[in-house]
Backbone bond lengths (Angstrom), bond angles and torsions (degrees), N, CA, C in turn:
res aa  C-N    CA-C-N  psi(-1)  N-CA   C-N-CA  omega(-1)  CA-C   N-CA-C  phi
1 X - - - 1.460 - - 1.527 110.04 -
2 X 1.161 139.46 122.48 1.692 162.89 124.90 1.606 82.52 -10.83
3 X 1.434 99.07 106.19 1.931 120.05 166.63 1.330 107.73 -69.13
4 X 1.323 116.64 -37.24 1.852 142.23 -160.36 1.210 120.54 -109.59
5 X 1.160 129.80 84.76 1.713 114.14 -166.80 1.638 100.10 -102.16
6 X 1.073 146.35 -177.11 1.486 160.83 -111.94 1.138 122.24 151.45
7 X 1.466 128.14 108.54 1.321 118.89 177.83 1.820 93.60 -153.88
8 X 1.571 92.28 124.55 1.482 112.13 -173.30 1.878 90.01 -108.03
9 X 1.775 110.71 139.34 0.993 136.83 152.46 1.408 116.24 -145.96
10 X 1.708 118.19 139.99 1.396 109.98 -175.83 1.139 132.43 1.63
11 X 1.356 102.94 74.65 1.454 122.86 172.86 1.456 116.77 80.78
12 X 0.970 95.73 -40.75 2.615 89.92 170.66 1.278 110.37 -77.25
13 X 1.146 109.52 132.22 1.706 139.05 172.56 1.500 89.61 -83.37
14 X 0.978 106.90 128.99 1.661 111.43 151.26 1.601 115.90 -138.17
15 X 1.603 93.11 110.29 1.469 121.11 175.62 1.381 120.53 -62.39
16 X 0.892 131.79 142.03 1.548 131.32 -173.83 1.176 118.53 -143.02
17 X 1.578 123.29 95.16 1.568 125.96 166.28 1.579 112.34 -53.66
18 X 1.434 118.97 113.47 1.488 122.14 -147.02 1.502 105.86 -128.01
19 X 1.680 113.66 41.29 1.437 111.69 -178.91 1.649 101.97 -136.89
20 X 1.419 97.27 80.29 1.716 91.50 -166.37 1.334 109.39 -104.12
21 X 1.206 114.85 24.47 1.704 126.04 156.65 1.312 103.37 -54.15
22 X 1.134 103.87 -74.76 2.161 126.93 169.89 1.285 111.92 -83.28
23 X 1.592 119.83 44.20 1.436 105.14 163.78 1.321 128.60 74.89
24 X 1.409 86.15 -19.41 2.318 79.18 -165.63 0.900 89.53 99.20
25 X 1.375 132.80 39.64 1.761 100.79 153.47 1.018 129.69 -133.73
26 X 1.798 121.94 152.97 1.040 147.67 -121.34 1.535 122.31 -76.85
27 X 1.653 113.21 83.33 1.698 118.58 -159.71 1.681 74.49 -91.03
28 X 0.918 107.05 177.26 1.617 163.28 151.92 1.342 94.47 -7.10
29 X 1.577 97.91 -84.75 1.645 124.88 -153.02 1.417 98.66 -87.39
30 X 1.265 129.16 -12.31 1.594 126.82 164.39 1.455 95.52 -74.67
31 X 1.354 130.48 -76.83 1.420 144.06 -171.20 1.590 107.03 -39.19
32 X 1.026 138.42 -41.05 1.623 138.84 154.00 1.505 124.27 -60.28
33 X 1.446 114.91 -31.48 1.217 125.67 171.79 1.566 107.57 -68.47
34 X 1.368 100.55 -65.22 1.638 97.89 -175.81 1.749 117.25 -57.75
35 X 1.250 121.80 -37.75 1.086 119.25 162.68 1.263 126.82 -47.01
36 X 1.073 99.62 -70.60 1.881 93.40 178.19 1.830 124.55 -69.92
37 X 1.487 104.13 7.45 1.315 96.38 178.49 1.800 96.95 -103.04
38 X 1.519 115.92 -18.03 1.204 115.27 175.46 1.592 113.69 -66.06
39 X 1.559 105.88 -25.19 1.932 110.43 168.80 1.394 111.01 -39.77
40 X 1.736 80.34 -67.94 1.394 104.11 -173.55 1.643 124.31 -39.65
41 X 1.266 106.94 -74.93 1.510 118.57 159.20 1.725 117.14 -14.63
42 X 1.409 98.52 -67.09 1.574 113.90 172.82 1.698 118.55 -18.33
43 X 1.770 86.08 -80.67 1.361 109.37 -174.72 1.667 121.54 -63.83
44 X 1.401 114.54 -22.40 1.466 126.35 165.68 1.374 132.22 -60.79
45 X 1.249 114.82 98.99 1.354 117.31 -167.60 1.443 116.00 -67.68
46 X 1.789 123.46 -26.62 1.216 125.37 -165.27 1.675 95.29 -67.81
47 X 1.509 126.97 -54.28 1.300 142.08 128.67 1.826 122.79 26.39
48 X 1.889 111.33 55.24 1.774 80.31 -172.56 0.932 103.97 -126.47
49 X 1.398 135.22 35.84 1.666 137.60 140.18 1.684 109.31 -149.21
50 X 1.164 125.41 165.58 1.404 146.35 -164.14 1.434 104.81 -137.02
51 X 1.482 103.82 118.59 1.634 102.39 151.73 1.484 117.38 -126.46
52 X 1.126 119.35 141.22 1.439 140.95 -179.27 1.579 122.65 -89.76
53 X 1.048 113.02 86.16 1.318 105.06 166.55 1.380 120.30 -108.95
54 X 1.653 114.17 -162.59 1.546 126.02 159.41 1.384 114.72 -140.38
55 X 0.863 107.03 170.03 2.007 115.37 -169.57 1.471 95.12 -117.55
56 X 1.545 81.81 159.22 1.918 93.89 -166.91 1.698 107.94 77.08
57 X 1.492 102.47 -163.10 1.115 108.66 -167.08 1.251 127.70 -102.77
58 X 1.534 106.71 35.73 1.442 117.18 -161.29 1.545 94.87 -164.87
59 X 2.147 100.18 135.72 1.817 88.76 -174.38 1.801 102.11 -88.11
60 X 1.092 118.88 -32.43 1.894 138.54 161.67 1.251 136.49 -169.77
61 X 1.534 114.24 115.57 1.493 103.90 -172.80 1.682 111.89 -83.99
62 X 1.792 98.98 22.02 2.038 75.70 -174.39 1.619 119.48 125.09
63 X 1.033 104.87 148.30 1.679 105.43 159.65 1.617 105.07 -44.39
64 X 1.453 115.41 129.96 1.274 151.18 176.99 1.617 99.96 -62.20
65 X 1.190 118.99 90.64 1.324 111.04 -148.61 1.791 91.92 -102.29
66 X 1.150 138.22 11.62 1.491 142.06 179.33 1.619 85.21 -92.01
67 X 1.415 125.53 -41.49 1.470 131.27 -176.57 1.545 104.50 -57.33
68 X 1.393 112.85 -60.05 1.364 132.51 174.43 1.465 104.57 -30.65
69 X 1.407 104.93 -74.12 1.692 99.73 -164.73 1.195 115.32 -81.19
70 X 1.167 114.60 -28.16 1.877 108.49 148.76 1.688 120.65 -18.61
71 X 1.228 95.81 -92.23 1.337 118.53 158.57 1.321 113.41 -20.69
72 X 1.346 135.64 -73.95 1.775 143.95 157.95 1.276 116.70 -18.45
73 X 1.394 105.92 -40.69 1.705 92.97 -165.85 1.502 96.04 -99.13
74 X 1.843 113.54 -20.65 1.175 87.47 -170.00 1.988 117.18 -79.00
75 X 1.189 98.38 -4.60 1.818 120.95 -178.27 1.038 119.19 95.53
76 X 1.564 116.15 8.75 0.976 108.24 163.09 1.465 143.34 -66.25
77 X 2.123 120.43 146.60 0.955 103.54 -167.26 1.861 131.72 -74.33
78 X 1.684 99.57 11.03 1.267 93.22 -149.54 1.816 100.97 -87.36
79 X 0.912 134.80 -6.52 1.204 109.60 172.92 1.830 125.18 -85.01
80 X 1.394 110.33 -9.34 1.546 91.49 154.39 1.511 112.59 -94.27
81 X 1.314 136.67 7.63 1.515 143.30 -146.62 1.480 80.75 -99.12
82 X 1.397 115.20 -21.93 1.409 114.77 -129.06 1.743 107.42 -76.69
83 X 1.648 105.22 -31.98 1.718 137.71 170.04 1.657 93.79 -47.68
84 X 0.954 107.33 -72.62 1.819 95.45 -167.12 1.354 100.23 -77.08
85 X 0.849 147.76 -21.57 1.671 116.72 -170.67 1.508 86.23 -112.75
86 X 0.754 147.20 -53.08 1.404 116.34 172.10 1.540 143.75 -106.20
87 X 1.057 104.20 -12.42 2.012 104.30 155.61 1.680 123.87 -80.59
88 X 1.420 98.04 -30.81 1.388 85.53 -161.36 1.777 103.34 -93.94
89 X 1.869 115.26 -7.36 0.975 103.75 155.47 1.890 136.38 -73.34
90 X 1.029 97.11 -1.53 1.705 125.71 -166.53 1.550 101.60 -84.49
91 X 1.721 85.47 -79.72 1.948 91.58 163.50 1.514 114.35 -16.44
92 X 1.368 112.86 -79.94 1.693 121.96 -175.11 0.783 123.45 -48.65
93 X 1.372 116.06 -33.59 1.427 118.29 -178.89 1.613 115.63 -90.45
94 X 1.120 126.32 -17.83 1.634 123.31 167.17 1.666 104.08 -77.45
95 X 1.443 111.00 -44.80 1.421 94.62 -175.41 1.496 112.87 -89.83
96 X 1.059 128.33 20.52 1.498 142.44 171.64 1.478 113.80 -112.26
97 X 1.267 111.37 -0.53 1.754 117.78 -179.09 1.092 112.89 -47.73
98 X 1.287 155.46 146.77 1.774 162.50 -161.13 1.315 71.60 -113.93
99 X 1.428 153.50 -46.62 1.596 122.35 176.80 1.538 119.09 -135.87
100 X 1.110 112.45 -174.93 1.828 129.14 -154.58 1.380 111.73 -54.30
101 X 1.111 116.83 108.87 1.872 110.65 169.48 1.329 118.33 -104.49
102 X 1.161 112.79 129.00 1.560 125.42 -179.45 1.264 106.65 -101.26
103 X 1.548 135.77 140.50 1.297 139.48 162.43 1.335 108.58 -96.47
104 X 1.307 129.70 126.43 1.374 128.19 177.43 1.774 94.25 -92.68
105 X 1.160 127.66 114.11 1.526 128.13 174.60 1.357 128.19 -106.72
106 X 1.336 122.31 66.72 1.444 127.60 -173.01 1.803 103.53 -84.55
107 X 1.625 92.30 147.93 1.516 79.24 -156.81 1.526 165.78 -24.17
108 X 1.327 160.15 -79.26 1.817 119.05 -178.17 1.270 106.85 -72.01
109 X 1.318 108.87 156.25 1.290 131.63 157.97 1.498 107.39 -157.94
110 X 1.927 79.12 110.77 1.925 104.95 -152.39 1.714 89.52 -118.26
111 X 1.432 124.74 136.33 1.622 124.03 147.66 1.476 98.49 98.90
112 X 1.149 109.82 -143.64 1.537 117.81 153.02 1.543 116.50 -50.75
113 X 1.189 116.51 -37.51 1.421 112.54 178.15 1.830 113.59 -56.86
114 X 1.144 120.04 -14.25 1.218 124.10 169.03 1.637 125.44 -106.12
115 X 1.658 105.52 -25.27 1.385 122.31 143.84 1.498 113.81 -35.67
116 X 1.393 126.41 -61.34 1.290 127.57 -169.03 1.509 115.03 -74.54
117 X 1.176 116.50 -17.48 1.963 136.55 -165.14 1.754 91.84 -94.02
118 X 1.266 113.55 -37.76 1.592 112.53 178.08 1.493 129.84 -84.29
119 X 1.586 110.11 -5.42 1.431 126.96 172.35 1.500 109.36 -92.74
120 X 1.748 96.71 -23.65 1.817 80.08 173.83 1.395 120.20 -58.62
121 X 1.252 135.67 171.08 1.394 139.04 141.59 1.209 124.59 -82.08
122 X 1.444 136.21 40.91 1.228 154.49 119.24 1.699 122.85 -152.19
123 X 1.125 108.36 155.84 2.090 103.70 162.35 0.888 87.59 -131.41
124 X 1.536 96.13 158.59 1.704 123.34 174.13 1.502 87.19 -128.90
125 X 1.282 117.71 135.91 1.565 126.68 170.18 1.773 109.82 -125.82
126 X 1.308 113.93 -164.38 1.337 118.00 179.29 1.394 109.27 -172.48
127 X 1.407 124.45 157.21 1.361 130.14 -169.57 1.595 116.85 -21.41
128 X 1.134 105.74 -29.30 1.664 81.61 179.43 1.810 99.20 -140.19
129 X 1.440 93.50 55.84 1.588 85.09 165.97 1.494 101.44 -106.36
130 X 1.068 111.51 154.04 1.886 130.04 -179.53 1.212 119.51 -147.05
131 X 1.112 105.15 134.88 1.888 112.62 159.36 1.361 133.00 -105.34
132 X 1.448 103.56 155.61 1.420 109.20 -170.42 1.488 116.59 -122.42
133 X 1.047 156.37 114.17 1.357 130.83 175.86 2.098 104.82 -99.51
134 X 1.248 82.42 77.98 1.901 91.71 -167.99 1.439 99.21 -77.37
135 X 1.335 122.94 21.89 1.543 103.16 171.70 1.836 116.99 -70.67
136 X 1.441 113.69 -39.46 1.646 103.80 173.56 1.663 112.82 -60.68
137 X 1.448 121.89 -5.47 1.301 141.24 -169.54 1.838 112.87 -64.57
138 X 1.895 83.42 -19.42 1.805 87.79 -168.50 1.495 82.44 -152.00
139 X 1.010 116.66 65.80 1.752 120.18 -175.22 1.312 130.69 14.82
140 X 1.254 102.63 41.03 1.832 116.08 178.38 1.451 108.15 -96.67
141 X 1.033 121.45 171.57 1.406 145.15 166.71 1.720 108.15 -94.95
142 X 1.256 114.91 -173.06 1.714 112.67 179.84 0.993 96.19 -102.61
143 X 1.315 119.51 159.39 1.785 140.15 129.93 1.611 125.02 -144.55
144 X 1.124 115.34 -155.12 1.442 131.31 -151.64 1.625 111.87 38.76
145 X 1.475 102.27 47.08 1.318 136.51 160.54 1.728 108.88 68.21
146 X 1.233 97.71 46.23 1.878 116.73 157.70 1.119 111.81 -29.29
147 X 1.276 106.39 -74.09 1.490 116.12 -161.67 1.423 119.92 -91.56
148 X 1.668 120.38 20.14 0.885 127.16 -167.05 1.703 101.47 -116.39
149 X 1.919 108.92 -48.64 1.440 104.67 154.95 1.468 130.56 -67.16
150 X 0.932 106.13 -64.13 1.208 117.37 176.59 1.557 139.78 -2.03
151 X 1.860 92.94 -51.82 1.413 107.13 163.73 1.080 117.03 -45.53
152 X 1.514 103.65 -61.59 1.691 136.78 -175.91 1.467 126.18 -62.06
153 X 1.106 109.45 -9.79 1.063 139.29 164.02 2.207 118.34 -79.12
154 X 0.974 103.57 -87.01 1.402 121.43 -168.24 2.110 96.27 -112.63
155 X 1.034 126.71 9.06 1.839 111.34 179.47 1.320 90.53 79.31
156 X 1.648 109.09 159.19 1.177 154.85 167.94 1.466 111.62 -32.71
157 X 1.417 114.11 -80.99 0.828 134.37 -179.91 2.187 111.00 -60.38
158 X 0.925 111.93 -52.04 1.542 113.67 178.33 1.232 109.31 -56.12
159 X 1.416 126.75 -6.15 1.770 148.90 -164.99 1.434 103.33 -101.61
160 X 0.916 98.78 -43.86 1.698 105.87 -153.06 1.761 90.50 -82.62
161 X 1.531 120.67 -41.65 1.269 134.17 166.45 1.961 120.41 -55.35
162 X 0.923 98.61 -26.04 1.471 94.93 -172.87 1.445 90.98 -108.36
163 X 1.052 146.43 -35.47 1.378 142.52 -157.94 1.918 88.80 -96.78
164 X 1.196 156.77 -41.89 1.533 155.54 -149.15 1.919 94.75 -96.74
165 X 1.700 102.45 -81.47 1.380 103.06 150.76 1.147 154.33 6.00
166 X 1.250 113.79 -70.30 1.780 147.40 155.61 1.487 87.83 66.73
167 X 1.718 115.79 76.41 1.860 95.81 177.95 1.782 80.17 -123.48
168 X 1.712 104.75 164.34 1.116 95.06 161.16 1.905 130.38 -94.02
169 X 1.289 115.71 149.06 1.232 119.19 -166.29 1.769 114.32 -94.82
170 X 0.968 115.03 106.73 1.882 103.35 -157.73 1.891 107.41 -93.27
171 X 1.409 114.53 -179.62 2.020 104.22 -153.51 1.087 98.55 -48.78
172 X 1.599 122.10 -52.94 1.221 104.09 -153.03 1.679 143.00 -96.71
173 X 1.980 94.37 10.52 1.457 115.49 140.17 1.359 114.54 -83.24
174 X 1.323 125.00 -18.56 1.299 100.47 177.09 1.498 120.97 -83.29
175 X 1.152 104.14 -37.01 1.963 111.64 164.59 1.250 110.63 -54.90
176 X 1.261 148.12 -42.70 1.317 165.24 -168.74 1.336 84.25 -61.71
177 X 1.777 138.09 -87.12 1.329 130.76 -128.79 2.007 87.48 -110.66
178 X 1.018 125.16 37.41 1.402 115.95 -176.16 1.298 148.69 103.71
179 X 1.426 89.80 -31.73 1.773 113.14 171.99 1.564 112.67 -26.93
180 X 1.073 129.55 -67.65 1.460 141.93 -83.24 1.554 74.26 -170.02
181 X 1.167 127.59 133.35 1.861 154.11 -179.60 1.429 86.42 -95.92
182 X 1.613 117.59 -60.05 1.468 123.82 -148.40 1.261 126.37 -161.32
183 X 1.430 128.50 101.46 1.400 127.51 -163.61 1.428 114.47 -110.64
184 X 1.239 107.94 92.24 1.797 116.84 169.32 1.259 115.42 -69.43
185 X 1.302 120.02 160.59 1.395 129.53 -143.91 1.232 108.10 -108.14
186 X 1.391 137.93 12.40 1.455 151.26 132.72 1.184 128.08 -130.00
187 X 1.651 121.64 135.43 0.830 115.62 -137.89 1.993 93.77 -94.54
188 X 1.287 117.28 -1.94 1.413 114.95 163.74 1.548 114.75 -61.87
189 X 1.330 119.01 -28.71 1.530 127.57 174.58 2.114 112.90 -75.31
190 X 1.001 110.81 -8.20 1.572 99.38 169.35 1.281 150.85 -54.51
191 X 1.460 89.16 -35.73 1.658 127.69 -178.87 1.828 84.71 -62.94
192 X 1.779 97.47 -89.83 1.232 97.48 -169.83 1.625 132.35 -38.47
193 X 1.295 100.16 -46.91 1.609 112.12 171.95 1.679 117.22 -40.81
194 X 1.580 104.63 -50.49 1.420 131.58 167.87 1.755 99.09 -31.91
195 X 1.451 93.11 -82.18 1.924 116.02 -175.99 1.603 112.15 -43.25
196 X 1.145 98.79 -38.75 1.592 111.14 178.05 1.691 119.03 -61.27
197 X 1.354 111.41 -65.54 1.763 122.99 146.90 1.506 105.28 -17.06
198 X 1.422 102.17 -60.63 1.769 104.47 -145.92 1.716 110.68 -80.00
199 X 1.898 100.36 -20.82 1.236 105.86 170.17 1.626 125.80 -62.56
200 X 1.762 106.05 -47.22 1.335 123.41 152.62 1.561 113.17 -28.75
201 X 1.428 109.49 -70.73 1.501 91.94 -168.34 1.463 122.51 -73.72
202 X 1.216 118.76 -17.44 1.574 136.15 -176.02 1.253 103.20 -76.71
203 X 1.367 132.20 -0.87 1.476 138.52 164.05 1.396 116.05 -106.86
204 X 1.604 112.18 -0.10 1.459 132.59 168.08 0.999 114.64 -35.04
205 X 2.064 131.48 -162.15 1.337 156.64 73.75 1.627 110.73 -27.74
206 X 1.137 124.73 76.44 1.287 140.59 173.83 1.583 106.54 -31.95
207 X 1.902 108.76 -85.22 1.239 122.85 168.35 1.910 108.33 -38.67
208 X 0.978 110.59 -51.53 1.808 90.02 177.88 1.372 128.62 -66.27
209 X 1.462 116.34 -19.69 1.216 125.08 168.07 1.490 121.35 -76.38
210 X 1.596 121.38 -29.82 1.495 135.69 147.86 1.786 91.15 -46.94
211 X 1.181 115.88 -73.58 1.550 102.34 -140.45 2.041 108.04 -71.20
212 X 1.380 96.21 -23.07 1.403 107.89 164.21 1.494 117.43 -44.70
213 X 1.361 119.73 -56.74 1.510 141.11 -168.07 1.684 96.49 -62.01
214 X 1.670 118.25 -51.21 1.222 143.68 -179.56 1.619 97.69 -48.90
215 X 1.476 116.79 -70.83 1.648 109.43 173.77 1.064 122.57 -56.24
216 X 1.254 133.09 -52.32 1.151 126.19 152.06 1.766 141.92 2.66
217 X 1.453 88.72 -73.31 1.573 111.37 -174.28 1.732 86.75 -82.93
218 X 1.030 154.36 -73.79 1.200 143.69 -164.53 1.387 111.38 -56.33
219 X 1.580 135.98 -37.68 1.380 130.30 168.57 1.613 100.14 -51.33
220 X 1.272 106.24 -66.63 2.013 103.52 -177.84 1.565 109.46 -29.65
221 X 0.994 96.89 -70.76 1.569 110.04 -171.09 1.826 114.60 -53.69
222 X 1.442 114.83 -51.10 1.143 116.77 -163.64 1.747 125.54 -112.96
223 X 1.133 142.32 175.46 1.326 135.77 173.35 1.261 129.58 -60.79
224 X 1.090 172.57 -176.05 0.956 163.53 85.36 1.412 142.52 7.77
225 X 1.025 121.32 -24.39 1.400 138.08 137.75 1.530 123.29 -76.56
226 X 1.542 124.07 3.23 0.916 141.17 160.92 1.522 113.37 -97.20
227 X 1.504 114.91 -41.72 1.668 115.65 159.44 1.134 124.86 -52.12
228 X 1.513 116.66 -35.58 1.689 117.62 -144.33 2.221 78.94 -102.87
229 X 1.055 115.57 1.17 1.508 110.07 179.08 1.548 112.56 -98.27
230 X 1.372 99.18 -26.06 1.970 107.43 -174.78 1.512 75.77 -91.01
231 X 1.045 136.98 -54.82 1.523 113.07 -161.10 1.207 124.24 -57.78
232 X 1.301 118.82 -29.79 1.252 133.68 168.89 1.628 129.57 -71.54
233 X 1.035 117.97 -26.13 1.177 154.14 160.08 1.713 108.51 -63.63
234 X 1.410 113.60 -62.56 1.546 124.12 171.30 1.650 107.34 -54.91
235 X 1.218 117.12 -32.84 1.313 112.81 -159.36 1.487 96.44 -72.54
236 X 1.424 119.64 -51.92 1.787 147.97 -155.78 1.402 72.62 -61.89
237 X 1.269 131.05 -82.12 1.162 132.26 -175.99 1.860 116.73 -7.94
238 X 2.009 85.94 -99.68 1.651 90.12 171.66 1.638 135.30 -50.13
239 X 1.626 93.49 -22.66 1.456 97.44 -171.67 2.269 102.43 -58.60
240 X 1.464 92.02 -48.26 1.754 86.08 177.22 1.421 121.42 -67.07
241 X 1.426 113.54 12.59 1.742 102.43 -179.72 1.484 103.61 -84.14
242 X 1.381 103.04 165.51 1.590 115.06 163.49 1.740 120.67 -55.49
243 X 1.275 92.57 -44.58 1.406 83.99 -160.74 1.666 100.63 -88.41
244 X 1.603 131.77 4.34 0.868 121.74 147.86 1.589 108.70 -60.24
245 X 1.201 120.92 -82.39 1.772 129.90 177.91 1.667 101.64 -14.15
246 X 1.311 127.11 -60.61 1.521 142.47 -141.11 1.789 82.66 -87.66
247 X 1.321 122.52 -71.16 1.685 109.64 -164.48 1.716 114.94 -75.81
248 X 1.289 116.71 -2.35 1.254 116.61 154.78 1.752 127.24 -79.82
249 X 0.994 107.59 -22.14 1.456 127.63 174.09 1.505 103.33 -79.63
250 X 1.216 128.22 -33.62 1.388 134.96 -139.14 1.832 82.28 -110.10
251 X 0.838 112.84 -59.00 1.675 131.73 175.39 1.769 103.84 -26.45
252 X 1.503 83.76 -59.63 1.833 100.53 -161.88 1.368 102.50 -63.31
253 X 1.358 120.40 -30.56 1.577 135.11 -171.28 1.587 128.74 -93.78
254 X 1.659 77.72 -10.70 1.464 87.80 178.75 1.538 127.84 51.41
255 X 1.442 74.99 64.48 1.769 112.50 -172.94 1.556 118.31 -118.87
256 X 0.970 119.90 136.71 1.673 116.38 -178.32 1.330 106.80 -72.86
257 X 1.446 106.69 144.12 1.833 101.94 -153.18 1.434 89.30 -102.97
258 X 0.949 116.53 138.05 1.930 128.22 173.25 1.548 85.35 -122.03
259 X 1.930 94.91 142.44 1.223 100.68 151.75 1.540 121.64 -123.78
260 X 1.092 130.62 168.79 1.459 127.08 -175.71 1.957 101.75 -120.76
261 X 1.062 122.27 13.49 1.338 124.74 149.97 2.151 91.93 68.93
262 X 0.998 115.36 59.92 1.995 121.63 178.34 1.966 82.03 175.93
């Protein structure tokens, strides 16, 4: 079975965690797959939104943890190796996307599997999607950048609670405190709902939605004189695209603005 499935339509990628024996969860050869197709994705211009899902009845419960202790007894180094070469390149690269990622989240999304659902720039969930942050669950700490959304997500404190805790949070606490962009009322409708979003933005200003994400992450991170410099910078940027030139023209004329995402 193909761990990684792929399916390109006008412009949305839709990724597919494709091991729903185990949930979606996170072996080896999935975790290399998804990585390097997220490069890929990146650098692809035809490429101007991403959605993430999983198949079966679960969007990811996590590092493949039968893999894990495999691995443990045999001494090998790869399951703590496992954070930098493959989560924390993943992390960066979803929240560093030049365009829009949607998580389609049909029910758990446990560990990293909820790590990866919180880097998108939106989820769509449905009646029985939930999260877990089960890493204190097996005496771990977080990653694939836990503690990096999270805050940003739900506050400090609502972080420190779901990540210490380890309870699960079900749709309609998770829509309630942030989780969750958008919770439709069956959970057979996510996918599509997901695709639907992603069509919207893939008919965007592509590059402004990159450089948006770009202010963004540097306002979080930095001062204000560090904002008012990426913004400025973003503008020089978008200001030379086409489809800036083309929907300002189109605007003035009272023209329906298409963009072509360059």
């Amino acid at each position: 079975m193909t761990v990684l499935l792929l399916d390109v339509v006008d412009g949305v990628a839709t990724v597919t965690l494709n091991r729903p024996e185990s949930l979606n969860s996170l072996s080896l050869e999935l975790k290399v797959a998804l990585r390097d197709t997220l490069d890929k994705l990146a650098d692809d211009p035809g490429i101007r939104a991403i959605v993430l899902t999983g198949s079966g009845r679960a969007f990811c419960v996590g590092q493949d943890l039968r893999e894990h202790t495999r691995l443990l007894a045999e001494g090998s180094p790869a399951p703590l190796s496992t954070v930098r070469e493959h989560y924390n390149p993943m992390a960066l690269r979803i929240a560093g996307m030049p365009k829009p990622v949607i998580a389609a989240v049909r029910g758990m999304a446990a560990g990293a599997g909820a790590g990866l659902a919180f880097l998108a720039d939106f989820r769509v969930g449905g009646p029985k999607t939930a999260f877990l942050m089960a890493f204190a669950n097996v005496g771990l700490a977080g990653d694939t950048a836990a503690s990096w959304t999270l805050p940003r997500l739900v506050g400090h404190a609502k972080a420190t609670e779901l990540l210490m805790l380890a309870e699960p949070i079900d749709a309609a606490e998770a829509a309630r405190i942030g989780l969750l962009t958008k919770l439709v009322d069956d959970d057979e409708d996510v996918l599509p709902a997901a695709q639907t979003l992603a069509a919207r933005l893939a008919a965007g200003p592509t590059i402004a939605y990159g450089q948006i994400k770009r202010e963004l992450m540097t306002a979080e991170a930095g001062s204000l004189a560090d904002a008012l410099e990426t913004e400025a910078d973003a503008q020089s940027i978008t200001g030379a695209t086409a489809d800036h030139a083309d929907s300002v023209a189109a605007f003035v004329a009272k023209q329906p603005l298409v963009f072509n995402g360059r």
